[in-house]
N, C-alpha and C positions, 0 to 999 in steps of 0.2 A: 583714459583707457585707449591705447593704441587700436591699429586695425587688426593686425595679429593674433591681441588676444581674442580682442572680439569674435572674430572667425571661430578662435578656437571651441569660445564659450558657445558659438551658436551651433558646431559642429556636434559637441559633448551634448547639448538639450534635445538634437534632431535624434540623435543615438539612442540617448532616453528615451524617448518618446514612443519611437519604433517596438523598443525592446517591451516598455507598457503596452501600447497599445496589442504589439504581437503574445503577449502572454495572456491580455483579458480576452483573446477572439479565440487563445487557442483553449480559455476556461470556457467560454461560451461552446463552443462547438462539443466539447467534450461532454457540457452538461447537457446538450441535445440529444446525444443516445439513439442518433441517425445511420454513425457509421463507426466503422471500428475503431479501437482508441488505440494507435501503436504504440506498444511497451517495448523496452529493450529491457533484458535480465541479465548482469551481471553475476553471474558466479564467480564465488571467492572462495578459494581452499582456507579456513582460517586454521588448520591445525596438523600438525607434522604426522598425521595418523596416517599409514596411504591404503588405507580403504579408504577412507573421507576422499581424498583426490582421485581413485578409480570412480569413486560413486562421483566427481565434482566433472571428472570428463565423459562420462557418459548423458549428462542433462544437455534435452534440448526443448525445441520449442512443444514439441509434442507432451511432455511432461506437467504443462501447465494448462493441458485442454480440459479438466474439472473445473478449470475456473468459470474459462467458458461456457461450461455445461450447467454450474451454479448460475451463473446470471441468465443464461437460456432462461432455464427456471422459475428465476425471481420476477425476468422481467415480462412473463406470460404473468404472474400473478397478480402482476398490476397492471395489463391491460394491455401490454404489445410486446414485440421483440426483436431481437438485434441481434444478430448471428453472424460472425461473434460479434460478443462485445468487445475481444481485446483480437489485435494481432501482434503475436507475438516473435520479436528475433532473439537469439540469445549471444553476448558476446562469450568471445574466446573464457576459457577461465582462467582464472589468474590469482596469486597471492596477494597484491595489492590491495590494502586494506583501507575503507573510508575513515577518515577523522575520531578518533574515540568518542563518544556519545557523552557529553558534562554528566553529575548529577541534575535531578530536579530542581529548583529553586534558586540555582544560582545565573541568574538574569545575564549578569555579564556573562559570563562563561557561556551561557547559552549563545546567545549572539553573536558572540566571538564563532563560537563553530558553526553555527548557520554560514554565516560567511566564506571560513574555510570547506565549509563541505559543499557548496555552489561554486565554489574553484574546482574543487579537487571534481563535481560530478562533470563540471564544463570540458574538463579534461579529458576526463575518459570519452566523453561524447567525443573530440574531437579525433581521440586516437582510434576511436574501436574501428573505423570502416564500416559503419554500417549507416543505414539511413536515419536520418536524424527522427527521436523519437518524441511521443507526445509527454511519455512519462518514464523515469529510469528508477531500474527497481533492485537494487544491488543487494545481494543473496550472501551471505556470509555462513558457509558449512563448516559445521565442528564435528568433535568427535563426542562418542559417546561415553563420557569419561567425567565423574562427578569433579574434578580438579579442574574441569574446565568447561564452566556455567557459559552457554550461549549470551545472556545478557538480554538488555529490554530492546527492540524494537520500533522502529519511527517511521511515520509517513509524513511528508512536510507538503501542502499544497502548492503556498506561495514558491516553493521549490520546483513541486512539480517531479519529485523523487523518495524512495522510502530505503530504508535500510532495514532489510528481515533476517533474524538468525534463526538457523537451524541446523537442524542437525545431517547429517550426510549419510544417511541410511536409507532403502526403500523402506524398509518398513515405520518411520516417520515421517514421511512424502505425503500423508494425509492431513495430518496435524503441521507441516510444515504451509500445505497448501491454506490451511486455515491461517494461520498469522500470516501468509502473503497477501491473500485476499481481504483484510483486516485494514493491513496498512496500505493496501493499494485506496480501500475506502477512503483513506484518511488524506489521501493526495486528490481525493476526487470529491475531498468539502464533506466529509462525514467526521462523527464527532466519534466520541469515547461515551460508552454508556455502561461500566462499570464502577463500586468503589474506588477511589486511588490505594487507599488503604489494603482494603481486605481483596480486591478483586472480586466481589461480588457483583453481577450485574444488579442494574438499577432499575428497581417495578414504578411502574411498567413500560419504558422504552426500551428496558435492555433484556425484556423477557421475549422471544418468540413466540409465544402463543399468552398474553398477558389475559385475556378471557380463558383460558383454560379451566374447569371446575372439577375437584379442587387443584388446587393454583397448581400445588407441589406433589409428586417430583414432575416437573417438564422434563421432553423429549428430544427438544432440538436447542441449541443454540442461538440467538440474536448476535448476527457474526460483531455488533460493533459492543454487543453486550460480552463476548469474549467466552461464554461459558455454560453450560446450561446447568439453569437452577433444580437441583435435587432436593431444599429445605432451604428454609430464611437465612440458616446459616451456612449450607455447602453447595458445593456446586464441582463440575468436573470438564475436563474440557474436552471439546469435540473430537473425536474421532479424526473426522472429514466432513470435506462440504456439503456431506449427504446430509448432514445433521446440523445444517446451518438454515438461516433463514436471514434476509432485509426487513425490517422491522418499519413500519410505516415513518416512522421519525428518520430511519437513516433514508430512507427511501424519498423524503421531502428533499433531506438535506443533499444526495446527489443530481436531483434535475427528473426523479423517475415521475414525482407525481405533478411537476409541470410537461413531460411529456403526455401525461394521460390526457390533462386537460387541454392541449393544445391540439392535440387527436382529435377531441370532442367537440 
């Protein structure tokens, strides 16, 4: 092996290396819940409707201050608080649409688009002008129009990014707020605590009050349980985040109940 390549080789593991090590401090610090986590939200007109784009240029940072106010919340109830949790910028909006989303189950396919969508999110980071964020959270608004199903949802950790669809209406900005806050969980190490199948949350992590007596119907939502249980077999989805709750399991799974303990 010449000296050239060598360079190059040791060049490419240094870059590596940087780029691990600066994603595991930047999970560390985010799972401390010390200080704000910066979000940058991407709004995407996904649909030729132009209310959906009067409603996509009207969104700013101030529209996602429930979110804040839900964690206020949650994280008084486990013992301390972070005000905010998130600060948020919002970029420009724009039609540019992230990577279509595989079906489940097909492994390649999946990976393949992990890939492309860690390109395509690296890029808009670089194009938007704003300051570089902890976590990108790209919004794709539709219309309200049954020929055109919003689709599933993703929050990736290892990315460090979530793709939310909704709808581009004020009066779904509640229930929009709930699937953002969802997948923002799922970028920040929280799991899925519902069915795959039926969408039933799963007793009792994915119940918000699993002591409750009798169990059925509950009141609020388990946000990573996605729904609140009205009977063994239904369930409906939350309003808003008024009606959401962090459920002890997700509340492990982001760092809330190693905060408590390190408090103590």
């Amino acid at each position: 092996m010449n000296v050239f390549k060598l360079m190059r080789i040791v060049v490419l593991l240094s870059i590596l290396f940087v780029v691990v090590v600066g994603a595991w401090l930047t999970e560390k610090r985010m799972a401390a819940w010390d200080r704000p986590i910066l979000v940058t939200v991407y709004p995407i007109v996904a649909s030729a409707d132009e209310a959906t784009r009067r409603f996509v240029d009207r969104i700013d940072a101030g529209m996602f201050q429930p979110v804040n106010d839900f964690f206020e919340r949650e994280t008084a109830r486990y013992g301390f608080t972070v005000q905010p949790a998130f600060r948020f910028q919002v970029a420009e909006p724009s039609r540019a649409r992230p990577p279509t989303i595989p079906e489940r189950g097909n492994v390649l396919a999946i990976a393949y688009w992990s890939l492309k969508m860690r390109w395509w999110s690296w890029r808009r980071a670089q194009a938007d002008g704003l300051v570089s964020p902890d976590i990108q959270m790209f919004v794709t608004f539709h219309a309200l129009d049954a020929l055109e199903e919003p689709g599933i949802s993703v929050g990736m950790r290892k990315g460090r990014y979530g793709i939310v669809k909704a709808y581009g209406r004020k009066a779904f900005q509640g229930k929009n707020l709930v699937v953002f806050s969802h997948e923002l969980l799922h970028v920040l190490g929280a799991t899925d605590k519902y069915e795959t199948d039926s969408g039933m949350p799963i007793y009792p992590d994915g119940y918000a009050e699993p002591d409750r007596f009798p169990l059925h119907p509950q009141e609020l939502a388990e946000i990573m349980g996605g729904r609140i249980p009205l009977g063994p077999h239904g369930a409906v989805m939350p309003g808003s985040l008024e009606h959401c709750r962090i459920g002890e399991l997700t509340a492990r799974e982001i760092g809330f109940l190693d905060r408590v303990v390190g408090k103590g």
